[in-house]
C-alpha positions as CSV (number, residue, x, y, z in Angstrom):
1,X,-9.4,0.4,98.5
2,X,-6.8,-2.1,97.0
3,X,-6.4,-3.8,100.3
4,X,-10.4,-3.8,100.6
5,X,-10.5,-5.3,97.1
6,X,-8.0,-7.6,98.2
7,X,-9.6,-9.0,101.3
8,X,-12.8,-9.2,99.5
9,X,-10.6,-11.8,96.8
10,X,-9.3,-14.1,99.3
11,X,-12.7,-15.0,101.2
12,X,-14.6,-15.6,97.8
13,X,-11.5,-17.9,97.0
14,X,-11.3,-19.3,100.2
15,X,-14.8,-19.8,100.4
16,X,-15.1,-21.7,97.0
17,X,-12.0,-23.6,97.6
18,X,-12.8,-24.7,101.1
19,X,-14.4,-28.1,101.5
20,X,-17.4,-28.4,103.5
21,X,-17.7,-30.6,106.9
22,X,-19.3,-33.9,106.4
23,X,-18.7,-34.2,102.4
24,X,-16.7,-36.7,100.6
25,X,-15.6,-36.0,97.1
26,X,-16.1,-39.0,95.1
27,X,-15.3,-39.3,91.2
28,X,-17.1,-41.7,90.1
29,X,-21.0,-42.3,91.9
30,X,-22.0,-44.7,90.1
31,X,-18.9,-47.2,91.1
32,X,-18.9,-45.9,94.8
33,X,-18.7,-48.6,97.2
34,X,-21.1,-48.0,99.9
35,X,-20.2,-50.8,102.0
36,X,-19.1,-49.2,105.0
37,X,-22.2,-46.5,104.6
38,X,-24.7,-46.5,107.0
39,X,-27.5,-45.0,106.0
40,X,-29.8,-45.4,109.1
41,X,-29.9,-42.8,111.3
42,X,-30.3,-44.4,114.5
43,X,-31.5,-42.4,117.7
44,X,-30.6,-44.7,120.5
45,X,-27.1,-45.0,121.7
46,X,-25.2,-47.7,124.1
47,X,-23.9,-46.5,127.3
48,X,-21.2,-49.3,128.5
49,X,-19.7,-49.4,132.0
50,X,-16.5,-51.0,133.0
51,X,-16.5,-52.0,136.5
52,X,-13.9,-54.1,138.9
53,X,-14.5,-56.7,140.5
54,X,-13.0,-59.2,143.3
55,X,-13.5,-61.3,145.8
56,X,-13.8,-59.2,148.3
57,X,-16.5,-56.5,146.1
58,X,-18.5,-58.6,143.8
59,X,-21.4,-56.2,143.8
60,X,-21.1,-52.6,142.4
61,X,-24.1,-50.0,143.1
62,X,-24.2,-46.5,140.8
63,X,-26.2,-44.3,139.5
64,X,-26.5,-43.0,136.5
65,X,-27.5,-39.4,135.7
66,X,-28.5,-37.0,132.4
67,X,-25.5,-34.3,132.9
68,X,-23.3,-33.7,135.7
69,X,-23.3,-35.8,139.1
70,X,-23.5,-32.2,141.1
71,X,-26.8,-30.7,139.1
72,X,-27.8,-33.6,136.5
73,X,-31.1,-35.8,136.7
74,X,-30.7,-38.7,138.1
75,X,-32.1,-41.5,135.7
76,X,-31.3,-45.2,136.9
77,X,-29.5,-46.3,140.4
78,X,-28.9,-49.8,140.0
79,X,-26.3,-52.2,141.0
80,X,-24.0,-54.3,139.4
81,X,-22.7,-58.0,139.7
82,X,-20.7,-58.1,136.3
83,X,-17.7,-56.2,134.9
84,X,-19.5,-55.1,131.9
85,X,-22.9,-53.4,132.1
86,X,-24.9,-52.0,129.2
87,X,-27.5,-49.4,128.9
88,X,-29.3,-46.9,125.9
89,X,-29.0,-43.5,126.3
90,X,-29.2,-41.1,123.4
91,X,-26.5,-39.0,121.4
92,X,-25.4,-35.7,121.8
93,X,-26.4,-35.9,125.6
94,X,-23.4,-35.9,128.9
95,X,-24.1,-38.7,131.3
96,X,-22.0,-39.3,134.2
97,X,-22.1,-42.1,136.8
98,X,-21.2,-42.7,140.2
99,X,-19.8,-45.8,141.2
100,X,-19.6,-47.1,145.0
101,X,-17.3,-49.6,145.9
102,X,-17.4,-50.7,149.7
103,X,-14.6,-52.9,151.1
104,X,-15.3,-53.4,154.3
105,X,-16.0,-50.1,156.9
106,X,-14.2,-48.4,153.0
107,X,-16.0,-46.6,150.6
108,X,-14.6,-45.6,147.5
109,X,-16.0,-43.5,144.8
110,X,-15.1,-43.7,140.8
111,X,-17.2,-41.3,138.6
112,X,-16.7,-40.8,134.8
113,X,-19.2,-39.0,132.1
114,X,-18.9,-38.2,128.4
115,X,-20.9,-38.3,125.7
116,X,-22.0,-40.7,122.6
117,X,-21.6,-39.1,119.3
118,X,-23.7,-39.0,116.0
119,X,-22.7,-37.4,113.0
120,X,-22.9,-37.8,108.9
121,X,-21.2,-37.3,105.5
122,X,-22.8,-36.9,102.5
123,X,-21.7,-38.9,99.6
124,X,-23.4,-38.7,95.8
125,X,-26.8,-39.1,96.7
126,X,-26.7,-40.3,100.2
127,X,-26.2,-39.6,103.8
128,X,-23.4,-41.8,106.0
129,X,-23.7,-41.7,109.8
130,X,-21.1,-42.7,111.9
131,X,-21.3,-43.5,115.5
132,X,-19.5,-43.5,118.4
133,X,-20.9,-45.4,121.5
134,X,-20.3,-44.3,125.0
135,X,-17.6,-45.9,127.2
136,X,-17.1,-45.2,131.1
137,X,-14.5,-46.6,133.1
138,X,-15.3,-46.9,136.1
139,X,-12.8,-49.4,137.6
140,X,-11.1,-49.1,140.7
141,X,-7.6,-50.0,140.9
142,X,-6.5,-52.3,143.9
């Protein structure tokens, strides 16, 4: 029973003492700088793709699918003639892409995926979202 009793104490403290994901303690509310606070919640992300280039392979064609390569939708197949390529996707979602680079009778593949993140913190009154675009790299080393 005293070990019951015990167990019972250190969850109610823990639980009390614990801070809570996504909350900033601030003192003073009324002083808080909010400066760095976005308070938009925005719902489209950017999806940027690093590609190589030379003068042998100045185009680049991929594609560009919702999940994996193997089972995913594909969604754009496109091709690209600059080492940085841009695109919106949304948050919270795994692309991957597929990246064909043909020298000649060679074809090499480069494929990367991840996913852009979304998430908040609530300070005082208000709600700060933080972002974190996408980045693939899809380069091909010579």
């Amino acid at each position: 029973m005293k070990k019951f009793v015990l167990l019972i104490s250190i969850l109610i403290f823990v639980s009390l003492t614990h801070c809570r994901k996504g909350y900033i303690t601030v003192d003073d509310c009324v002083e808080y700088d909010y400066s760095d606070c976005i308070t938009t919640k925005y719902s489209t992300a950017f999806i940027y793709l690093n590609f190589s280039l030379s003068d042998k392979i100045q185009k680049i064609p991929f594609e560009l699918y919702k999940g994996n390569i193997d089972d995913g939708e594909l969604i754009l197949r496109d091709t690209s003639s600059s080492k940085e390529f841009t695109l919106e996707g949304e948050f919270d979602v795994y692309y991957s892409v597929k990246a064909k680079y043909q020298n000649g009778e060679n074809s090499y593949y480069v494929i990367d995926g991840g996913e852009a993140k979304r998430w908040s913190q609530k300070v005082c009154d208000s709600t700060c979202w933080h972002y974190e675009d996408l980045e693939l790299d899809l380069s091909l080393e010579y």
